[in-house]
GUDRENBA-490821 format. One record per residue (C-alpha): residue in one letter; x, y, z. Coordinates in steps of 0.25 Angstrom, whole numbers, padded with zeros to 4 digits, always signed. Example, Ala and Ser with C-alpha at 12.3 -4.5 7.8 and 13.67 -1.06 7.14 Angstrom:
A+0049-0018+0031/S+0055-0004+0029/
This chain:
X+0099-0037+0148/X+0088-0026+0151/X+0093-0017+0141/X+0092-0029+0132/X+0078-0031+0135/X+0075-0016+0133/X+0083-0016+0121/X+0075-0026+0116/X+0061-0020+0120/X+0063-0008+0112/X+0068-0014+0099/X+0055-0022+0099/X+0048-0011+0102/X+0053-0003+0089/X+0054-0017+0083/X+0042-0026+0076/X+0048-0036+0086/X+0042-0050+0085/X+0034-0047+0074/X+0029-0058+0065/X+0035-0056+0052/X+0033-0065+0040/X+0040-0078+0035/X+0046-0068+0024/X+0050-0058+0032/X+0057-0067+0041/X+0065-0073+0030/X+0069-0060+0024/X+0074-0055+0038/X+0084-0068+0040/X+0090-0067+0028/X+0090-0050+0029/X+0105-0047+0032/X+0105-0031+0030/X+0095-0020+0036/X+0090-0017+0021/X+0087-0032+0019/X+0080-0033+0033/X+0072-0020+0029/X+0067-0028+0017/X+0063-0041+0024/X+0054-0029+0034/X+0049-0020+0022/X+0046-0034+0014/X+0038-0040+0027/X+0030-0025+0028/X+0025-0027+0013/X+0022-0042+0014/X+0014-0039+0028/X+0008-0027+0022/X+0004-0035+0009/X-0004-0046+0017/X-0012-0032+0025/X-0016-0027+0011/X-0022-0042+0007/X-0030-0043+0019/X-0034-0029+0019/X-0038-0032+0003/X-0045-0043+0007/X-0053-0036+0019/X-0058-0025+0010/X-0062-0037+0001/X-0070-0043+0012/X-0077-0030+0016/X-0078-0025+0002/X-0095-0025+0002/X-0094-0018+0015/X-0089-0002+0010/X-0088+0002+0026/X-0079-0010+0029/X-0070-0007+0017/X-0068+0008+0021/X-0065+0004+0036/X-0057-0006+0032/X-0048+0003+0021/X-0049+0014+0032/X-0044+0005+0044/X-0033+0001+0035/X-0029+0015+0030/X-0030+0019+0046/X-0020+0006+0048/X-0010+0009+0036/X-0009+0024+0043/X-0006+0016+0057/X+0004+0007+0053/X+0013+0018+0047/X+0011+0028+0059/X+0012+0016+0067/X+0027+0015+0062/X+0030+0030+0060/X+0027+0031+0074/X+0037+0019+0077/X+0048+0027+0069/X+0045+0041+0068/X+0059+0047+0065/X+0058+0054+0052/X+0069+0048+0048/X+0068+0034+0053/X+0082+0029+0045/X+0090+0038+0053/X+0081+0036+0066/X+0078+0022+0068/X+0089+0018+0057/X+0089+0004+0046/X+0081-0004+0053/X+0068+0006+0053/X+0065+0001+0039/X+0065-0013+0044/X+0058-0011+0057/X+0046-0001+0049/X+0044-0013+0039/X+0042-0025+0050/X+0032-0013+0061/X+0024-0012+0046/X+0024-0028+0045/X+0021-0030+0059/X+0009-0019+0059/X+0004-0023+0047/X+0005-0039+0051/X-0004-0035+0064/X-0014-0027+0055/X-0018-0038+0045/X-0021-0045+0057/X-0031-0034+0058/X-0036-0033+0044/X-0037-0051+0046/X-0047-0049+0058/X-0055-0039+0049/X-0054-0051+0038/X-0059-0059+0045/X-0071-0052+0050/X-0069-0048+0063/X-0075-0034+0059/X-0088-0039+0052/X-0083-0038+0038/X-0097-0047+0036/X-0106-0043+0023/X-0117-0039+0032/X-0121-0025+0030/X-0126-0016+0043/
């Protein structure tokens, strides 16, 4: 039962375990009966959570648009971001060959970390949305 639980530990920890993935992404994944088909449920749940970041991202530049500084923090912040998330997951895998290293699943498990990082950083660019960081149309 120990190594169980060790086993266990380390798989979530090189896994997006209990992520929260989409309704989508979830359906796919039931009905994915090969490696290749769950790799396409994972690479279709990246681009549909990287999809709803560029809206919001659009729509915060919209917001701030007759504020010059905001806009080029905001683009800056996002380029800075984007840099992250893929050093983020080079540094999760960095086999220079990460077929032969981490095997088929990599695909899969690369797709749902770039979902899941993606997911907690529209929660970001939502609290900017909002306001939080005066995006007002005062001037200083």
């Amino acid at each position: 039962m120990k190594y169980l639980s060790v086993v266990l530990v380390i798989a979530c920890s090189s896994l997006p375990c209990l992520a929260q993935y989409s309704d989508q992404y979830s359906a796919c994944d039931k009905k994915a009966n090969t490696q290749f088909a769950m790799d396409k449920c994972a690479s279709e749940e990246a681009a549909r959570v990287d999809k709803q970041r560029e809206n919001i991202y659009e729509e915060l530049l919209s917001k701030a648009e007759s504020q010059p500084e905001a806009v080029a923090k905001i683009k800056a912040a996002e380029t800075a971001w984007i840099t992250y998330r893929a050093a983020y997951i080079e540094a999760m895998w960095p086999a220079e060959n990460k077929q032969a290293e981490y095997g088929t699943i990599y695909p899969m498990q690369a797709d749902l970390l770039w979902a899941k990082l993606t997911q907690r950083h529209i929660t970001d660019l939502k609290e900017l949305l909002a306001g939080d960081l005066s995006l007002s149309l005062s001037t200083e």
